[in-house]
NUVOLUM-99616 format. One record per residue: x, y, z of N, C-alpha, C in turn; residue number from 1. Coordinates in steps of 0.001 Angstrom, whole numbers, padded with zeros to 6 digits. Layout:
# NUVOLUM-99616
<node <X, Y, Z>, <X, Y, Z>, <X, Y, Z>, NUM> ...
***
This chain:
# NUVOLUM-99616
<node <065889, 308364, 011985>, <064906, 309217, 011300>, <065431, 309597, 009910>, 1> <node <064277, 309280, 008769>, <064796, 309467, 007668>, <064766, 311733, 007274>, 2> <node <065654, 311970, 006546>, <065958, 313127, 006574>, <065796, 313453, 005198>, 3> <node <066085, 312813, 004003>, <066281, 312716, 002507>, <065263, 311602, 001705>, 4> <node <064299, 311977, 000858>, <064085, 310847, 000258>, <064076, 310699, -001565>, 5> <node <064874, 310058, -001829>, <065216, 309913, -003557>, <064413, 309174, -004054>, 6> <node <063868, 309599, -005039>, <063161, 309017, -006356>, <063726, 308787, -007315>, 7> <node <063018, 307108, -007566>, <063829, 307429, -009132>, <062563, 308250, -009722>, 8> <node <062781, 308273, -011256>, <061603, 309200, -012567>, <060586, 307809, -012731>, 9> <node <061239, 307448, -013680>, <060283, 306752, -014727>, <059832, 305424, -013552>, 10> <node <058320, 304940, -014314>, <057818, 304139, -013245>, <057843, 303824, -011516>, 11> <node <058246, 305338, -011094>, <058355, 305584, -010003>, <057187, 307031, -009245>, 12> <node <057720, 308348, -010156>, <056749, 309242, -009707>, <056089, 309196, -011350>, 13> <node <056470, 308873, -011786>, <055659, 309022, -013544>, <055978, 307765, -014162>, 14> <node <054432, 307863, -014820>, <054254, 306940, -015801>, <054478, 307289, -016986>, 15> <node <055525, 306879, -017704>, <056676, 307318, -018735>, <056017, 306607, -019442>, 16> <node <056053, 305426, -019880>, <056371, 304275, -020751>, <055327, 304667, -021980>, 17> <node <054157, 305111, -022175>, <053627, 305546, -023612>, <054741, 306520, -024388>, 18> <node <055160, 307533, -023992>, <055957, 308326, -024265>, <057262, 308016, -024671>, 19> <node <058044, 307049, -023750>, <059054, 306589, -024314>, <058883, 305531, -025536>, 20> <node <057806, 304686, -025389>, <057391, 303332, -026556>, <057358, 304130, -027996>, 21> <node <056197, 305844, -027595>, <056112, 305966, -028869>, <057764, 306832, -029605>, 22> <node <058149, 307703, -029017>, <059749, 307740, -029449>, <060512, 307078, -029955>, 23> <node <060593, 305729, -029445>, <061437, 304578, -029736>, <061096, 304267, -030975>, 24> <node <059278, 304102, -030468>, <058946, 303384, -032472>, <059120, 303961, -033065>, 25> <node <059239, 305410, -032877>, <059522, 306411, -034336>, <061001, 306416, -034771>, 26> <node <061850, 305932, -033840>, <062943, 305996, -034346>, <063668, 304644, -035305>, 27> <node <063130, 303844, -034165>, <062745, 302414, -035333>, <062139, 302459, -036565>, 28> <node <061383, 303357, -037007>, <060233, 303029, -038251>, <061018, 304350, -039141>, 29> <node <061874, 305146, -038735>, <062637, 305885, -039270>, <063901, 305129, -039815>, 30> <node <064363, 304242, -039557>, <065503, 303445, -039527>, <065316, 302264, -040311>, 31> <node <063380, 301711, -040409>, <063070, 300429, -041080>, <063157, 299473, -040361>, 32> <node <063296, 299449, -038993>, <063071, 298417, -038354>, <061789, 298379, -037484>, 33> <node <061302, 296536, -037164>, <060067, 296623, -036452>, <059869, 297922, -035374>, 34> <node <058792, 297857, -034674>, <058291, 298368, -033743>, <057932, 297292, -032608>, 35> <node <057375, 297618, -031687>, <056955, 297207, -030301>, <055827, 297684, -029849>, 36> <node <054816, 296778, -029292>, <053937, 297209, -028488>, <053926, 297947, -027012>, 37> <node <053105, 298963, -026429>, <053660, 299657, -025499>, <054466, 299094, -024233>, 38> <node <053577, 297581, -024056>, <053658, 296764, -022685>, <055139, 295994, -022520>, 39> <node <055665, 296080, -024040>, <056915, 294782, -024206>, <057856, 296260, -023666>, 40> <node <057866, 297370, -023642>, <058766, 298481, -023163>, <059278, 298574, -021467>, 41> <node <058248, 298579, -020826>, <058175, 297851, -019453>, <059559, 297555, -019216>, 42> <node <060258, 296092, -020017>, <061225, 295507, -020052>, <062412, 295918, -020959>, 43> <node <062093, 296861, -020959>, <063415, 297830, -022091>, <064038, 298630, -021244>, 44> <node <063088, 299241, -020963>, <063518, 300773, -019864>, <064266, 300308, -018521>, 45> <node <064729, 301418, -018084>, <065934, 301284, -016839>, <067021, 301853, -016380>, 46> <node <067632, 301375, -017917>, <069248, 301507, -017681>, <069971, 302796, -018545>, 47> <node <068687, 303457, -018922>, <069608, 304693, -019491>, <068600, 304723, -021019>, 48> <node <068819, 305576, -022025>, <068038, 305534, -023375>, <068844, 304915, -024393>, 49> <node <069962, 304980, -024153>, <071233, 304045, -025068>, <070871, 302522, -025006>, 50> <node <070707, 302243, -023954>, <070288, 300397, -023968>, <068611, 300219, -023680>, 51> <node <067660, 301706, -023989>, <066837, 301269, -024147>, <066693, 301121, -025589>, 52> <node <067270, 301792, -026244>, <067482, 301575, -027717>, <068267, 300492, -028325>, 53> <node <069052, 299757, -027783>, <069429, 298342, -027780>, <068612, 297584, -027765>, 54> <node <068215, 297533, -026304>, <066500, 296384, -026415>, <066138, 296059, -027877>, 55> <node <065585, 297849, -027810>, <064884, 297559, -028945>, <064741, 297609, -030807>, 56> <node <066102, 296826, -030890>, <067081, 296674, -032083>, <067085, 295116, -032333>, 57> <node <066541, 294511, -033622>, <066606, 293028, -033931>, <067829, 292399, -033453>, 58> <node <067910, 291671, -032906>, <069154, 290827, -032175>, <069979, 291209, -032958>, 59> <node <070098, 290439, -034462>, <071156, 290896, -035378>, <071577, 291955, -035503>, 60> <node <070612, 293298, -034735>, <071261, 294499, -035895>, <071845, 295323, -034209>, 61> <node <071888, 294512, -033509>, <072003, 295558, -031859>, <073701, 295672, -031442>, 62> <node <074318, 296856, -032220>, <075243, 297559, -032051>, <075502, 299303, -031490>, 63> <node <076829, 299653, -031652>, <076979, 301005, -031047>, <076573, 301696, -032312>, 64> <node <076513, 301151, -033557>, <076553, 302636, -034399>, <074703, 302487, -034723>, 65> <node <074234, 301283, -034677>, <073133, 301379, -034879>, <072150, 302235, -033879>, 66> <node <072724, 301989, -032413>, <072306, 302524, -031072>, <072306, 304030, -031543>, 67> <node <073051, 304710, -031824>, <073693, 305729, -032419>, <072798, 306856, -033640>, 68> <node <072424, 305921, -034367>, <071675, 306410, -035458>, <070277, 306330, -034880>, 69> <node <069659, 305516, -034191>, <068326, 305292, -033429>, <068124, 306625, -032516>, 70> <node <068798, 306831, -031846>, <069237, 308174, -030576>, <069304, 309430, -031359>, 71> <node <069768, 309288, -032577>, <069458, 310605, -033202>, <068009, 311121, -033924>, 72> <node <067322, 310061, -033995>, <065674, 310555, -034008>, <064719, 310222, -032887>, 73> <node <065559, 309470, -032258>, <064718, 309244, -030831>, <064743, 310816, -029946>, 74> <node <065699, 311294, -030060>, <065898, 312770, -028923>, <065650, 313545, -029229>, 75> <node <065120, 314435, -030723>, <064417, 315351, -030718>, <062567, 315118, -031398>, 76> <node <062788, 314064, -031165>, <061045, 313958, -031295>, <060831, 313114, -029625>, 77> <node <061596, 313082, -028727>, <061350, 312769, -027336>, <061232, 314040, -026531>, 78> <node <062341, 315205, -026903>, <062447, 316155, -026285>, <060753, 316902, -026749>, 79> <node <060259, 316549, -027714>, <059132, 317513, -027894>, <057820, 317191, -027674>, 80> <node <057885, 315383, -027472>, <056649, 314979, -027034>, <056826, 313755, -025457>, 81> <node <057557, 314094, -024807>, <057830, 313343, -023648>, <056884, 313809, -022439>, 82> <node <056193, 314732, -022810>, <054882, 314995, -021642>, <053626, 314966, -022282>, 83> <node <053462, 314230, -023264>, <051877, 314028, -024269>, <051736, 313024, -023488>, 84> <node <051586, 311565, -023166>, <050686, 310697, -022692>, <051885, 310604, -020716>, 85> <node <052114, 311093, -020505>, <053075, 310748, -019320>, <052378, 311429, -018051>, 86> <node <052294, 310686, -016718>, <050870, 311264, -015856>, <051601, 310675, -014858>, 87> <node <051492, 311512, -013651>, <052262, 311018, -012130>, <051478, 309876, -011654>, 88> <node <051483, 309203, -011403>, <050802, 307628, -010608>, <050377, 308254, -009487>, 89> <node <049018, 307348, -008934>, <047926, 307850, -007968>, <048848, 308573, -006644>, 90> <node <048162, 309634, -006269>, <048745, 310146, -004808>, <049920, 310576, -004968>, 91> <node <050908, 310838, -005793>, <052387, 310615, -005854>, <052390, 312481, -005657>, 92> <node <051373, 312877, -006671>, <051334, 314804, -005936>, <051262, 315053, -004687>, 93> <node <050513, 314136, -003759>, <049787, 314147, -002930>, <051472, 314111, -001798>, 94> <node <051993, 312647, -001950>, <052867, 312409, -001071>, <054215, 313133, -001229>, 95> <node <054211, 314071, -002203>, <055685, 314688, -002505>, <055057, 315654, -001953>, 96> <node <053132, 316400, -001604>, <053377, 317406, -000984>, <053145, 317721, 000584>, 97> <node <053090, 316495, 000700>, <052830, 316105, 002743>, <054833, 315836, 003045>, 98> <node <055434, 315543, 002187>, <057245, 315189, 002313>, <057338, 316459, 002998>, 99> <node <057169, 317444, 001354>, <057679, 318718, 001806>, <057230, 319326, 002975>, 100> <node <056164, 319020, 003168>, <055136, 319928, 004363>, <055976, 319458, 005593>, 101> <node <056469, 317952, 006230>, <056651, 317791, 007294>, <058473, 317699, 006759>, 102> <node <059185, 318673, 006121>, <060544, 319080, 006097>, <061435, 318428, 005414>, 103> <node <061171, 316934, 005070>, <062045, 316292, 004309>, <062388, 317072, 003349>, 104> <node <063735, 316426, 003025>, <064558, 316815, 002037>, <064215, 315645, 000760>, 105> <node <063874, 316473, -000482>, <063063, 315116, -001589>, <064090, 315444, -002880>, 106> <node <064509, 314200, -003244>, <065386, 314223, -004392>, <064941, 313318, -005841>, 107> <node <065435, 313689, -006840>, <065884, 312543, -007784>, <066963, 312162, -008238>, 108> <node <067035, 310841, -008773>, <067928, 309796, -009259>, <067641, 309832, -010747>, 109> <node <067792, 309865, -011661>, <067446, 309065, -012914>, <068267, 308465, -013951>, 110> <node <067969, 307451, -014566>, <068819, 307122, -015606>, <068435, 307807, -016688>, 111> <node <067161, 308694, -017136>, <066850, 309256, -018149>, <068248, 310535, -018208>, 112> <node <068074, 310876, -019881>, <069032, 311974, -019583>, <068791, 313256, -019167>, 113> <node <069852, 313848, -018489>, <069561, 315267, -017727>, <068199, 316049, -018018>, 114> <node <068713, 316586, -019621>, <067516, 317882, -019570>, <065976, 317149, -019743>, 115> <node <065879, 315890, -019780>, <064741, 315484, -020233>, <063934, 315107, -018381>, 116> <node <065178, 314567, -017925>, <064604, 314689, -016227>, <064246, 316206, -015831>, 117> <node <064873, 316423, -015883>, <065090, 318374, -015282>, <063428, 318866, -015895>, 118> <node <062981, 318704, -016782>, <062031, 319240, -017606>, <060909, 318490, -017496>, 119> <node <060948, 316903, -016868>, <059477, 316130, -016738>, <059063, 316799, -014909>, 120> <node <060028, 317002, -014496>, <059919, 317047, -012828>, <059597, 318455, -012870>, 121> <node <059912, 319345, -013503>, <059436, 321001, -013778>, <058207, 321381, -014150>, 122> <node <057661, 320087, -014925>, <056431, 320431, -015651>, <055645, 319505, -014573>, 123> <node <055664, 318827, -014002>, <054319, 317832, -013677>, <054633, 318493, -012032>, 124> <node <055590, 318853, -011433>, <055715, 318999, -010074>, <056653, 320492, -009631>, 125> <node <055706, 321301, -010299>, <056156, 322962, -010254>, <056366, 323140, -008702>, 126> <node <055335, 322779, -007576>, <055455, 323757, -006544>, <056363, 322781, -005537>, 127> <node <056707, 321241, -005808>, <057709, 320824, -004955>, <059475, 321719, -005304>, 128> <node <059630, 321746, -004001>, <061185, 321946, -003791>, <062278, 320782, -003869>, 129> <node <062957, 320455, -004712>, <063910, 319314, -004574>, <065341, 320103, -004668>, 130> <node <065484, 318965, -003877>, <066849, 319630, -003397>, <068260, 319328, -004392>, 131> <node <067830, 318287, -005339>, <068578, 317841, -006315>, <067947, 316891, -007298>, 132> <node <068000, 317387, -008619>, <067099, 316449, -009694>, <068253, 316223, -010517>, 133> <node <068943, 314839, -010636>, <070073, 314466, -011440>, <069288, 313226, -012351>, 134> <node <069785, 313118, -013826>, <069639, 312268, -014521>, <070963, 311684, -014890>, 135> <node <070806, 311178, -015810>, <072260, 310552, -016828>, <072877, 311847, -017231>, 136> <node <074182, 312119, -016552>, <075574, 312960, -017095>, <075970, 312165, -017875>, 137> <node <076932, 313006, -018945>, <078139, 312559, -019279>, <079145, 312681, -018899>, 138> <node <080034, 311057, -018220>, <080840, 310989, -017909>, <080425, 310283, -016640>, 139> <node <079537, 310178, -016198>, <078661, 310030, -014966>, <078425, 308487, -015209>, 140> <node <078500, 307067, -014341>, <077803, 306017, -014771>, <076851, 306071, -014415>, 141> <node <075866, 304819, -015243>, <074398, 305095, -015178>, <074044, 304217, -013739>, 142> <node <073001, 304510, -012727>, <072628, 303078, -012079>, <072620, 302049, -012792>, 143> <node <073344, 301479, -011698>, <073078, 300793, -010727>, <074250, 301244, -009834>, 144> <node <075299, 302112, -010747>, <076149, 302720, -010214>, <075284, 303478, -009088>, 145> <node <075931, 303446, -007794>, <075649, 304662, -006799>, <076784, 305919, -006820>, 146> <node <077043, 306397, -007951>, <077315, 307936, -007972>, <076723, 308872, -007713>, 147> <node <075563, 308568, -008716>, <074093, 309616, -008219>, <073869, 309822, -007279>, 148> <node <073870, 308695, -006339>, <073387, 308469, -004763>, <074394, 309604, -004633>, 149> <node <075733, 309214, -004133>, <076539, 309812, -003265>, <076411, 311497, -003922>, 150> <node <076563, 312125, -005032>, <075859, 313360, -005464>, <074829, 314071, -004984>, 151> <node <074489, 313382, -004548>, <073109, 314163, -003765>, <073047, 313785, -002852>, 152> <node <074101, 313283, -001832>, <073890, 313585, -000422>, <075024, 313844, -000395>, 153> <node <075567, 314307, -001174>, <076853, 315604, -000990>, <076238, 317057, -000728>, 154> <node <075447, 316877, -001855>, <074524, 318507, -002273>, <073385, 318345, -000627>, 155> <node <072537, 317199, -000258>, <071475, 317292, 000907>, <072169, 317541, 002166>, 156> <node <073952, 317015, 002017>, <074401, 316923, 003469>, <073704, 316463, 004607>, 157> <node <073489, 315042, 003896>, <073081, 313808, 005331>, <073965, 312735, 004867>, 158> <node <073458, 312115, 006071>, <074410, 310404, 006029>, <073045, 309451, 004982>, 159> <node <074237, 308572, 005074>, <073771, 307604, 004368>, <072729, 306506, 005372>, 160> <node <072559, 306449, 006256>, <071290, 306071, 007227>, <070519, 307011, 007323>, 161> <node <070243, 307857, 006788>, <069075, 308849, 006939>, <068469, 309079, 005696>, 162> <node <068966, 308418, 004468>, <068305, 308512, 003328>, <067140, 307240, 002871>, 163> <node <066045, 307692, 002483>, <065239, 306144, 001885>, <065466, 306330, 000505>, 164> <node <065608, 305177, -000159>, <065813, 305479, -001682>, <064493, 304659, -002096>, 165> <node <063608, 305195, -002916>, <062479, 304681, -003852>, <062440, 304141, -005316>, 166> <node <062291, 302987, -005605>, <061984, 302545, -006877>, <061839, 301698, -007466>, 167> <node <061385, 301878, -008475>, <060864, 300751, -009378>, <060646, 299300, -009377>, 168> <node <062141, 298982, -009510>, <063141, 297654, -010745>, <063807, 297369, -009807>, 169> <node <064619, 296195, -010523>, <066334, 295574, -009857>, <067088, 296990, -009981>, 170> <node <066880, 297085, -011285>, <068308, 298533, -010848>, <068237, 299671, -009806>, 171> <node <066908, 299851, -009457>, <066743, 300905, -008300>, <066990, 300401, -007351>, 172> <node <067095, 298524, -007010>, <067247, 298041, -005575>, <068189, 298004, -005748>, 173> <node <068939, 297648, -006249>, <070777, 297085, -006689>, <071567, 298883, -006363>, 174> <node <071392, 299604, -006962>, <071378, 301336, -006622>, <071010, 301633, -005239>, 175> <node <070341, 301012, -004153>, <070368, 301495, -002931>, <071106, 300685, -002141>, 176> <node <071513, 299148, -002606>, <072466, 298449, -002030>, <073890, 298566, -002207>, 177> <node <073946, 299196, -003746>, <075070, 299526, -003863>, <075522, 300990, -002821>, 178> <node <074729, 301799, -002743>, <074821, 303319, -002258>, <074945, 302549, -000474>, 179> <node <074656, 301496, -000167>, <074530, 301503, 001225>, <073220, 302313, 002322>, 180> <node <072328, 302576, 001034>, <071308, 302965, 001830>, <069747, 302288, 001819>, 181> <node <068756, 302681, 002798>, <067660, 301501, 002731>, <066896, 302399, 001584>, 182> <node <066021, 300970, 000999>, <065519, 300919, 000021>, <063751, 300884, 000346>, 183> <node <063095, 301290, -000805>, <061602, 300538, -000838>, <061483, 300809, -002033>, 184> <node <060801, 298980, -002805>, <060271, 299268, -003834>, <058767, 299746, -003945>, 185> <node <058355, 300022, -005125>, <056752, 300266, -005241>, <056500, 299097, -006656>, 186> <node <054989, 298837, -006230>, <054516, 297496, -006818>, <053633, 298632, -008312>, 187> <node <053628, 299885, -008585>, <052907, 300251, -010009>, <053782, 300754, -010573>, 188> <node <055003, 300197, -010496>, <055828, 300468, -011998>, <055528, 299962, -012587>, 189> <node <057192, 299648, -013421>, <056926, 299026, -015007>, <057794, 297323, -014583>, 190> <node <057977, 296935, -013457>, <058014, 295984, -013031>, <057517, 295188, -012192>, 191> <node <057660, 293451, -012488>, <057240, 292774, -011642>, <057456, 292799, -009569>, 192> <node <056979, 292665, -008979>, <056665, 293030, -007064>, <058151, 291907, -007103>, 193> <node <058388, 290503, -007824>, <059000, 289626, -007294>, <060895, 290090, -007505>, 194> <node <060215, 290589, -008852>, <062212, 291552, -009201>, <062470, 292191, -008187>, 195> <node <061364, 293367, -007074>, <062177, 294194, -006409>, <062200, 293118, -004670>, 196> <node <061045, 292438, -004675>, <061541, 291852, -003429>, <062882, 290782, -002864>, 197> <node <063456, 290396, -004351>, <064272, 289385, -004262>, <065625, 290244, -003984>, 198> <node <065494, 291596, -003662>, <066634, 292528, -003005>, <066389, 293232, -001816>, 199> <node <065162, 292080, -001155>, <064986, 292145, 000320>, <065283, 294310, 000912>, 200> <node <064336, 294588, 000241>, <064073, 295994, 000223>, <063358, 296334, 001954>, 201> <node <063427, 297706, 002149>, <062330, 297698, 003920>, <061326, 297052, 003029>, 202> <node <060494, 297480, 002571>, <058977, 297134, 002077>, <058767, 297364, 000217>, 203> <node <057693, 296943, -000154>, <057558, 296938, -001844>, <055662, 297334, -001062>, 204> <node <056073, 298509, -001498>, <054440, 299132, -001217>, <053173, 299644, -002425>, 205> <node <052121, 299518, -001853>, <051326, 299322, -003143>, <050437, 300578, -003327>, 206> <node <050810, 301845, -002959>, <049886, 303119, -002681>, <051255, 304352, -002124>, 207> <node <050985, 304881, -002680>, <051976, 306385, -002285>, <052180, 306449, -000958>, 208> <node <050834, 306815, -000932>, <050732, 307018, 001125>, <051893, 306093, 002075>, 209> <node <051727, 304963, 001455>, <052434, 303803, 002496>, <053867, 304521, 002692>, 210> <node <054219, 305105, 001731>, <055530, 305688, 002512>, <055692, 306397, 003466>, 211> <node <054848, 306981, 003855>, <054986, 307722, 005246>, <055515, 306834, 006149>, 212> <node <054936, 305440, 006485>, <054812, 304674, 007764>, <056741, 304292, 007732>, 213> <node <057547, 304404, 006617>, <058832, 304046, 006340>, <059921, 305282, 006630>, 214> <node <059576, 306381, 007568>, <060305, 307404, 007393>, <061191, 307685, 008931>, 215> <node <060516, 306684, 009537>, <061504, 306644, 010773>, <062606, 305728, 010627>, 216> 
***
């Protein structure tokens, strides 16, 4: 019986990706370099805002100091508009508030950084209780590392067979294989159904609800 269930953020309980695309371009078009259309972001996001800002740096120019200078107008025009176009995916209110109702313990994972997780999950999902909302620390590796994992079932105090981990991408499946715990992807992220099944997940489900039937 599952006891804990972790989320990742982005393309998991929220649809991020307008919000992050338009940040990025502003920090790009601050800097003089192209921009991106919203959909090519999809394939940026993941692994943290440092290598989403890599992505999206002309081959030639994709370094640490450039990463660097991008991140410094990307984070305070992210911190101030990261809940203008960003909206929880169908049912996802719905199933975080039937979790809580029948006792689970509901967490997050994220590679976004801290206060920007702490503050999307505050604003869109006031009356859930989580028992731990972690993003990107410093000092902390990002997933695919399972640190996070083991962090929050330090703080939930369960085993690692009693947790389901939810998400996205490869890095959210690779993050529950690494953590040693079972997985399910969901098919309305910002990735393709075939990335998360090729890490032989319990299930890659196509509706919120379906998670219930995965909790034993």
């Amino acid at each position: 019986m599952k006891k804990l269930i972790i989320f990742d953020l982005d393309g998991t309980l929220l649809n991020t990706i307008a919000d992050l695309a338009m940040a990025t371009n502003h920090a790009l078009q601050q800097l003089g370099y192209p921009t991106h259309d919203t959909d090519t972001y999809r394939f940026f996001v993941g692994n943290g805002i440092n290598k989403l800002l890599e992505r999206s740096l002309p081959e030639a120019e994709k370094n640490e100091a450039n990463v660097m200078r991008l991140r410094s107008h990307f984070l305070p025009f992210y911190d101030k508009h990261n809940a203008d176009l960003s909206t929880p995916y169908p049912g996802i209110p719905e199933l975080l508030q039937t979790l809580q109702l029948k006792g689970m313990k509901i967490a997050v994972a994220s590679n976004k950084y801290q206060s920007a997780t702490v503050k999307l999950i505050l604003h869109y999902f006031p009356n859930i209780q989580f028992v731990e909302v972690l993003g990107q620390r410093e000092g902390i590796a990002v997933k695919p590392d399972p640190s996070i994992v083991f962090d929050i079932l330090r703080k939930a105090e369960v085993d690692k067979e009693e947790v389901l981990y939810v998400g996205d991408s490869n890095v959210d499946m690779q993050t529950a294989l690494n953590a040693g715990v079972d997985a399910v992807g969901v098919s309305w992220g910002f990735r393709p159904r075939t990335e998360l099944e090729a890490f032989h997940p319990l299930a890659v489900i196509d509706k919120a609800d379906e998670l219930l039937n995965y909790l034993s």
